[in-house]
N, C-alpha and C positions, 0 to 999 in steps of 0.2 A: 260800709267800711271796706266789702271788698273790691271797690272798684277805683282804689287810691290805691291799693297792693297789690304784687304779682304774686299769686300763690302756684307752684310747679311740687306735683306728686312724684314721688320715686317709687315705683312698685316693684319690688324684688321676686324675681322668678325664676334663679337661676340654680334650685337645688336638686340634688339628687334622689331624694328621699327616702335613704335608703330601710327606713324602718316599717315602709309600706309592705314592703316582700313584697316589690312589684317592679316589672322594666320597664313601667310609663313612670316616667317623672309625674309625682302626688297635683301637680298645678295644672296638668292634662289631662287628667282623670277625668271623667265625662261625669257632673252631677245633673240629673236632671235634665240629662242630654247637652248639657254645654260644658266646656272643661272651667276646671274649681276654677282657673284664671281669671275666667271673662268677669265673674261676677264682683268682684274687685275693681278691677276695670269700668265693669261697668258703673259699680257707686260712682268712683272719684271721676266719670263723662257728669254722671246726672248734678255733680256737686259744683259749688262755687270755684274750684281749683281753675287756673288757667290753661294749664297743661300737664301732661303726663310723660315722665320720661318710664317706658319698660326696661329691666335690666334679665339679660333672659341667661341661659344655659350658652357657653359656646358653640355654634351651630344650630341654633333653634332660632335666629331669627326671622328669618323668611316663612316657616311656618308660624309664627307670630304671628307674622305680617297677613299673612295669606289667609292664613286658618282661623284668628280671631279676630283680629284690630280690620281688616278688610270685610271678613264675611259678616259681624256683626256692625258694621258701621258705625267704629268710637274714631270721634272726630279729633279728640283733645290729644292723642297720644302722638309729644312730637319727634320724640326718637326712640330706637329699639337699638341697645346696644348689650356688647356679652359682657357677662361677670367674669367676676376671676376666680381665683383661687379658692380662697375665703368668703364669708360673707363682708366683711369691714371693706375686701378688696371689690366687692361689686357694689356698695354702697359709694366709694368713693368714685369712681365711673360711675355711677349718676349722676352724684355733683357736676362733674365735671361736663358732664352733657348737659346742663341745666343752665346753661347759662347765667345770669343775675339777677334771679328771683328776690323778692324782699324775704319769702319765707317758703321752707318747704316742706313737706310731709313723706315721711319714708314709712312702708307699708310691705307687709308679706304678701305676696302674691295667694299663700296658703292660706289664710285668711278673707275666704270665700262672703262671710257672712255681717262685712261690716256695712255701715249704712251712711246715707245721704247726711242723716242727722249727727251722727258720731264725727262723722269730716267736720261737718261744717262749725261743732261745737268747739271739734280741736284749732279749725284754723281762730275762732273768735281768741279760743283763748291764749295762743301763740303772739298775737299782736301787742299781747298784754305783759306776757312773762317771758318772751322770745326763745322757751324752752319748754314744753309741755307733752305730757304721755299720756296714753288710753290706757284705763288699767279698771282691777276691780277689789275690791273686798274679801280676800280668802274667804271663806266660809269655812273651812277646817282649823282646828290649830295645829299651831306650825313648831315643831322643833330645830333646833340648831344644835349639832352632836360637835364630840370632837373627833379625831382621827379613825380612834376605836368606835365609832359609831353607840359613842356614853353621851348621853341629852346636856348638852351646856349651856342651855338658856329657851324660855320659851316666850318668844315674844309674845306682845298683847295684839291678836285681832285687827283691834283699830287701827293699829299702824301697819298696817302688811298686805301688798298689796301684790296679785297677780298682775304681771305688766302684759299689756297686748300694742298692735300698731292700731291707727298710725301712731305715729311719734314725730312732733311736729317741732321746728327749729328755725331763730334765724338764720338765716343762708351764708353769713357771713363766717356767724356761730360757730356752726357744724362744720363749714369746710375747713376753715382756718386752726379746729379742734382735729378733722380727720389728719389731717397735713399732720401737724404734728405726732400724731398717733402714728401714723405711717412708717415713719422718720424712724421709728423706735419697733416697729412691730410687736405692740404688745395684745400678745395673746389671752390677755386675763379679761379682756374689753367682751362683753357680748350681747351687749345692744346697742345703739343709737345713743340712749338718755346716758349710757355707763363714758362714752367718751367725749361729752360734755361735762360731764361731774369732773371726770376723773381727768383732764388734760385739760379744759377752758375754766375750770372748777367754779361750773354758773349751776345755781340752783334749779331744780325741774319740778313743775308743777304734774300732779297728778290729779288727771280728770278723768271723771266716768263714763266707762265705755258700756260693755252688756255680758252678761255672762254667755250670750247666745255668737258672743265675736271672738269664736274658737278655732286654732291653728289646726289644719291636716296636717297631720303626724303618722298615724297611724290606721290600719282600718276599719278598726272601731270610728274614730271619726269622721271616715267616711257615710257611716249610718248613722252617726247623731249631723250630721249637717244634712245628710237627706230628708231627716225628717223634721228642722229646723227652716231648712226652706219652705217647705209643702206646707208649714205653718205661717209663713211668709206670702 
């Protein structure tokens, strides 16, 4: 199937991080000796995707260029451009660098530990629902307070799910949803799947991703994906 469609990755790298307490940006932090970046990168080279557009930090792309996508030889990546302001604002600059994919996959760059398998599960199933996300099964339960932090509901398990990337879309979809969204700047949007619900109002499938396909945030998680790899 995928050689009738264009599938083009957006991998987002353009944050500060600033909850690491640290002055390397969390996506050039060295795990394992390569920075969190490459290995993102490197999934969506080894996957079906056609290509990769990187959306980096303003001023970081020539070390992009230099220091990852060159020294490690990923052949697929075909532009490196800067984010902006926001995250909505550097997802939209990738659209727009993407030229006219059938379908696309938007990815954290922080998100060191997703796999060959997980792309490729999500592009199968984007052809099908032209909206679908990587996500997992809470394992805790979950309250919902109200203002005063007093429990107003506690949802059931089954339906609650932690959302991870990629997050995969018709190209038409998403851009023609981010547009809109734009228009308006609304700030309540914070993910991908939330401005298709909420401006294209298209349903989104949620598929399974791993609990082991965890965002650097923090540096605790710098030591659980160290030892997530080494298991790898």
């Amino acid at each position: 199937m995928y050689q009738h469609m264009k599938y083009t990755a957006i991998v987002l790298s353009a944050g500060k991080g600033s909850r690491m307490k640290c002055d390397i940006p969390k996506q050039y932090l060295k795990l394992h000796g390569k920075p969190v970046l490459y290995y993102a990168l490197k999934a969506f080279e080894e996957s079906a995707v056609d290509e990769i557009i990187l959306v980096t930090g303003e001023g970081d792309e020539a070390f992009c260029r230099n220091e990852i996508i060159e020294k490690y030889g990923l052949k697929k990546v075909k532009a490196v451009v800067s984010g902006g302001k926001e995250r909505y604002h550097s997802v939209y600059r990738g659209l727009c660098a993407a030229g006219q994919p059938d379908y696309v996959l938007i990815h954290d760059g922080a998100r060191p530990l997703v796999t060959v398998d997980i792309i490729e599960r999500t592009m199968e199933s984007v052809a099908h629902t032209q909206a679908s996300v990587v996500g997992m099964h809470v394992k805790d339960t979950i309250k919902i307070t109200d203002d005063g932090d007093m429990v107003s509901a506690t949802p059931e398990r089954k339906n609650v799910w932690m959302v991870q990337t990629p997050q995969a879309f018709s190209f038409s979809l998403v851009k023609n949803a981010y547009e809109q969204m734009l228009e308006h700047e609304d700030t309540t949007i914070t993910d991908d799947a939330m401005v298709v619900e909420k401006i294209a109002h298209h349903k989104v499938q949620m598929i399974e991703g791993s609990y082991s396909n965890i965002k650097i945030t923090t540096p605790e998680d710098m030591k659980i994906a160290e030892i997530l790899l080494s298991e790898k």
